[in-house]
Structure formats: structure tokens, C-alpha cells
N, C-alpha and C positions, 0 to 999 in steps of 0.2 A: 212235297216238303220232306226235306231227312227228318229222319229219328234217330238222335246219338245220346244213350245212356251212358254213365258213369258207374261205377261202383267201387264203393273204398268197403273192407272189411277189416278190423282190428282184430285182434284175439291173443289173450294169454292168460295162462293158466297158474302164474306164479307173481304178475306185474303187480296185485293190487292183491289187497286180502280176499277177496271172489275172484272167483273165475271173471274174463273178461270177455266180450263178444258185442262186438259195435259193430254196425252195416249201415250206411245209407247209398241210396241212389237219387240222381237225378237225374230228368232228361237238359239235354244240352240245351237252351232255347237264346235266340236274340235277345236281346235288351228289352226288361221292358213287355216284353211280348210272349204268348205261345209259340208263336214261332220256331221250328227248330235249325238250328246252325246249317248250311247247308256248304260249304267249302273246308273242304283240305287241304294242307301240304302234303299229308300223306306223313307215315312214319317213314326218318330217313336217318341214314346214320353220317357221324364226320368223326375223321381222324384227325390231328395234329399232334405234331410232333414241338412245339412251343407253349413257352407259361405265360403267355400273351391271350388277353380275351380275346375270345372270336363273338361275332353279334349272329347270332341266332338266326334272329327276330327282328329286322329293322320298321321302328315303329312308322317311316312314312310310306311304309307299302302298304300299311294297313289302317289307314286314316280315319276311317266312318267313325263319326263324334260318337259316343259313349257305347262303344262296341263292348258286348259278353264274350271274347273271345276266350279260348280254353289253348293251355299249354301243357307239352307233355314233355318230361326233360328224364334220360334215365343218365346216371352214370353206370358202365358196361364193365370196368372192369372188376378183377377177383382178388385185384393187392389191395389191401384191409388200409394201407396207409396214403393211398391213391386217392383223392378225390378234386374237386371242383368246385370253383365259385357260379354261384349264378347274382347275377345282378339285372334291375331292371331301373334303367337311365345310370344313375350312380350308387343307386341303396340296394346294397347288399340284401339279398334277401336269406341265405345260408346257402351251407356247402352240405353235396351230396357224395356222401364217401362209396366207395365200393359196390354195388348194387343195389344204391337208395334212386330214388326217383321221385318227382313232384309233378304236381296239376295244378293248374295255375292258372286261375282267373286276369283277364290282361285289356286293358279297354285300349294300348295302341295309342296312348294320349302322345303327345308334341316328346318327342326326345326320348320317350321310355323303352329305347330297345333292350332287348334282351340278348344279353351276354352269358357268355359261358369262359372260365377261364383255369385251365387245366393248374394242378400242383406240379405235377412231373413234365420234364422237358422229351420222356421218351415218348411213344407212341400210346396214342389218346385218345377212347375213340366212346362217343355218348350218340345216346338216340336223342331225336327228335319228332315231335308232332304236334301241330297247328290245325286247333277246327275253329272257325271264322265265318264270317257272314261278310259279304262286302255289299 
């Protein structure tokens, strides 16, 4: 059985009148179950050069009815006015400007692939990472 933790850390020093400092972890698991996640894509990156969504993530390669699958989306680039949509089926889910990234719980239901679709027509280029259970 894998074991895939997660960990998100917050922190700022000025955001709220206290100091700030939020941490959780979890382990990755199937649906439903202990079970932990045992398939990857692996992190992988894509370039494009159009303002046309690209699909990720096509939800029928990943079928298994009420899958916990996890997504990893960064946007790569360092122009502050650069960013990307992500969508999953057709709802927007926001845009990841300059060095943002998201983790994304994704169950692969009928139609809901994940898209990414650049602002800039120049060269484009975001990571990606899929951990899944089939």
C-alpha cells in the first residue's frame, strides 16, 4: 500500500492582527477507505504556445465511480501578469497567476475533465501531478 502525505503551511506575520501560522496534513487515501492512493502520472510539465484550453485531465481515463483523486496544477511562470484558468467540465474553478499552484480533490465524474487555459499566446508552460487509485 503507498503512503502519500500532503502538507499545506500558511503563515504571515502582518495578514491578520496576530501573527499567522496554519499547518495541516493528510494522508492521501481512496474513497471512503484507509486505503492509501496508489497511482501516478507522476509530475510532468506542458508548454503551449495558445489561449486555448488544454484538458489536463480527461475525466474518462479515470472512471472509478466516487474516486478521492488528488490534483496538482502549478503555474511556472515569473510574469506577475501571466496567469491561467483551470476549469473542471465547464466551472471555472479560478485562475493561478505567476507561481500559484492548487491541490485539488477530483472524483473523474462523467465530463469533468480538467482544463488549463493559458492568458498569454506566448510560450506557457505549468506543471502537473495526478495521484489516483484505479
Amino acid at each position: 500500500m503507498a503512503t502519500t502525505t500532503a502538507t499545506v503551511t500558511l503563515s504571515s506575520a502582518d495578514l491578520t492582527g496576530d501573527a499567522l501560522a496554519l499547518s495541516t496534513t493528510a494522508t492521501l487515501t481512496k474513497a471512503g477507505s484507509t486505503t492509501g492512493l496508489d497511482q501516478t502520472t507522476g509530475v510532468a510539465r506542458k508548454t503551449t504556445t495558445a489561449t486555448s484550453a488544454v484538458t489536463v485531465y480527461a475525466a474518462s481515463a479515470y472512471t472509478l465511480t466516487d474516486a478521492a483523486h488528488k490534483v496538482y496544477i502549478k503555474n511556472t511562470s515569473t510574469v506577475a501578469t501571466e496567469y491561467c484558468t483551470i476549469t473542471v467540465n465547464t466551472q471555472e474553478v479560478g485562475r493561478l497567476y505567476a507561481g500559484d499552484w492548487l491541490f485539488l480533490p477530483w472524483s473523474a465524474s462523467a465530463s469533468a475533465d480538467i482544463k488549463v487555459t493559458p492568458s498569454v499566446a506566448t510560450t506557457f508552460t505549468f506543471e502537473h501531478a495526478l495521484i489516483y487509485h484505479s
